[in-house]
LUMMARLO-813935 format. One record per atom (N, C-alpha, C): z, y, x; residue in three letters. Coordinates in steps of 0.1 Angstrom, whole numbers, padded with zeros to 4 digits, always signed. Layout:
REM residues N
ZYXAla
...
This chain:
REM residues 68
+0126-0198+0211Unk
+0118-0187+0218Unk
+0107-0182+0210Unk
+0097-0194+0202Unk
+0090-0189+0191Unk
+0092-0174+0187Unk
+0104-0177+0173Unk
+0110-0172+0166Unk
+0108-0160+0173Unk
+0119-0158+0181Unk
+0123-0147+0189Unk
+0112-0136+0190Unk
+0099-0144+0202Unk
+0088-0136+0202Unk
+0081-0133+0192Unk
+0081-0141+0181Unk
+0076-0133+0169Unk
+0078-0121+0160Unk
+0096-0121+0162Unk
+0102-0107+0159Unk
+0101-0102+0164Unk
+0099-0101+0182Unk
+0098-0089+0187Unk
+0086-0089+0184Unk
+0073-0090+0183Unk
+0063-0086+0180Unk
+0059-0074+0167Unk
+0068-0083+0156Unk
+0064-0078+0143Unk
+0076-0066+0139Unk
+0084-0066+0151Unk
+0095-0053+0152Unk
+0089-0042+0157Unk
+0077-0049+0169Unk
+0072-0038+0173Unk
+0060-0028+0169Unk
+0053-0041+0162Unk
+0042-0036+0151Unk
+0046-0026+0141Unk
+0064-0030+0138Unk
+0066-0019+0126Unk
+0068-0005+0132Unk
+0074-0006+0144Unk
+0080+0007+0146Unk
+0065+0017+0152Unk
+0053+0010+0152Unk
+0043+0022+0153Unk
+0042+0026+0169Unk
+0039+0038+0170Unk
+0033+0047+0182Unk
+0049+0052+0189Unk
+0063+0047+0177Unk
+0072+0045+0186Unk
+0079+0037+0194Unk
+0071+0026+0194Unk
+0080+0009+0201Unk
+0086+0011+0214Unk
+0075+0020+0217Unk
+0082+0026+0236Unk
+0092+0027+0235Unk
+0097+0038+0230Unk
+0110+0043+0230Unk
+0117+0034+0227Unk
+0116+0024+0214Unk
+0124+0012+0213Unk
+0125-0002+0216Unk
+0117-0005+0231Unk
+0111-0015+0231Unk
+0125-0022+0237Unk
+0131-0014+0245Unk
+0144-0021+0253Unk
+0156-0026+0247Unk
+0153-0014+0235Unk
+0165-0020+0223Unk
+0160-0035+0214Unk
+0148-0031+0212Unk
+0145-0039+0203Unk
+0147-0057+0211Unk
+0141-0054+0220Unk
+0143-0067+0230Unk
+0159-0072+0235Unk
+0166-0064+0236Unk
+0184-0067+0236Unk
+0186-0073+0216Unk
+0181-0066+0209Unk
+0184-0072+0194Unk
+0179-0080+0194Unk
+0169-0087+0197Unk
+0161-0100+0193Unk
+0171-0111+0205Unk
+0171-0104+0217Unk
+0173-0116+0227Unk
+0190-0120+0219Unk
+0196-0113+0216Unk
+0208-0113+0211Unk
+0211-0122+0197Unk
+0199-0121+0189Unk
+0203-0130+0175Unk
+0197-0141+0178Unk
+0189-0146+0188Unk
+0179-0157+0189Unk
+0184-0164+0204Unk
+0194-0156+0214Unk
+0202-0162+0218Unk
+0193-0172+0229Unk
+0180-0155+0233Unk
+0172-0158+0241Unk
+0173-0147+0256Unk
+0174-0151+0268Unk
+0176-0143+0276Unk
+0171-0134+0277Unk
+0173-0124+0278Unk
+0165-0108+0281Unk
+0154-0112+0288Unk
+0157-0116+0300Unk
+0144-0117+0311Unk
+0132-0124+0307Unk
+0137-0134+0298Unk
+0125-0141+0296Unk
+0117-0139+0287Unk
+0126-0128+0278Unk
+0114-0125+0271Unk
+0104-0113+0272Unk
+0114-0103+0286Unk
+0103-0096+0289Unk
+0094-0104+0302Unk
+0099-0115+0304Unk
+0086-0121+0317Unk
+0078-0124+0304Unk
+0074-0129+0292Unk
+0069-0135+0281Unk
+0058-0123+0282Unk
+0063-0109+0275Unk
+0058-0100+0270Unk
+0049-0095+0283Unk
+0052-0093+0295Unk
+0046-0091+0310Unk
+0036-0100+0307Unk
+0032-0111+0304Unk
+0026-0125+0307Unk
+0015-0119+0300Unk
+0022-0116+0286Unk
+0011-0114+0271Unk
+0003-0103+0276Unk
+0011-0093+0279Unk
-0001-0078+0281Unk
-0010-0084+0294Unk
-0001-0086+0303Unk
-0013-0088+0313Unk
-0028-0101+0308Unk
-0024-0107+0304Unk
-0035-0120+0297Unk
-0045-0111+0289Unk
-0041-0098+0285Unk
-0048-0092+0273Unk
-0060-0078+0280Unk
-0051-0074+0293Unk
-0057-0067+0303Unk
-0071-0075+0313Unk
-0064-0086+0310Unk
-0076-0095+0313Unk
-0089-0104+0308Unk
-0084-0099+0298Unk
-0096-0101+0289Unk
-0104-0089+0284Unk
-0097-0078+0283Unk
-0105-0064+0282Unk
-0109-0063+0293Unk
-0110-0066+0303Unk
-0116-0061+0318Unk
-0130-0071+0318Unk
-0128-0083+0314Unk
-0140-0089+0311Unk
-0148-0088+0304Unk
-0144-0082+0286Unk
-0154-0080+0282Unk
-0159-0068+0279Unk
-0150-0053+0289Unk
-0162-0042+0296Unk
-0169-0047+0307Unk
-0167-0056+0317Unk
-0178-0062+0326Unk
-0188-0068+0321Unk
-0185-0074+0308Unk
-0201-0078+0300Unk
-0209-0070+0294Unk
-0198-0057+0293Unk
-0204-0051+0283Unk
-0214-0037+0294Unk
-0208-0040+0303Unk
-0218-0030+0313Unk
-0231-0039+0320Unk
-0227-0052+0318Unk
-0237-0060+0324Unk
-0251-0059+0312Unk
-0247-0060+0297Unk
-0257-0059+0287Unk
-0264-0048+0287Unk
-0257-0037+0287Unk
-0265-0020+0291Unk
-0272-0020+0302Unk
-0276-0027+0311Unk
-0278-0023+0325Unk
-0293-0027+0321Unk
């Protein structure tokens, strides 16, 4: 699963401002050579953004708390 998530990461870092468009493929190629289920690696990736949404939400609440 490592593995896996790390190429899709560094698949997606390469392909730029276009991953969108390739994010579904890219995630069927990876789940396919690493012989990792689809779902899990988008419940993985769901997991990752949201953990990261959550941390940016905290530190603009600090960051409005310091201005104030």
């Amino acid at each position: 699963m490592k593995k896996a998530v790390d190429e899709l990461f560094k698949k997606l870092d390469t392909k730029g401002s276009n991953f969108l468009n390739n994010f579904e493929k890219t995630i069927s190629d990876v789940s396919k050579r690493y012989r990792v289920p689809e779902k899990q690696l988008y419940d993985y990736f769901e997991n990752y953004v949201n953990s990261q949404t959550v941390i940016w939400q905290e530190v603009e609440l600090s960051l409005i708390h310091i201005w104030r």
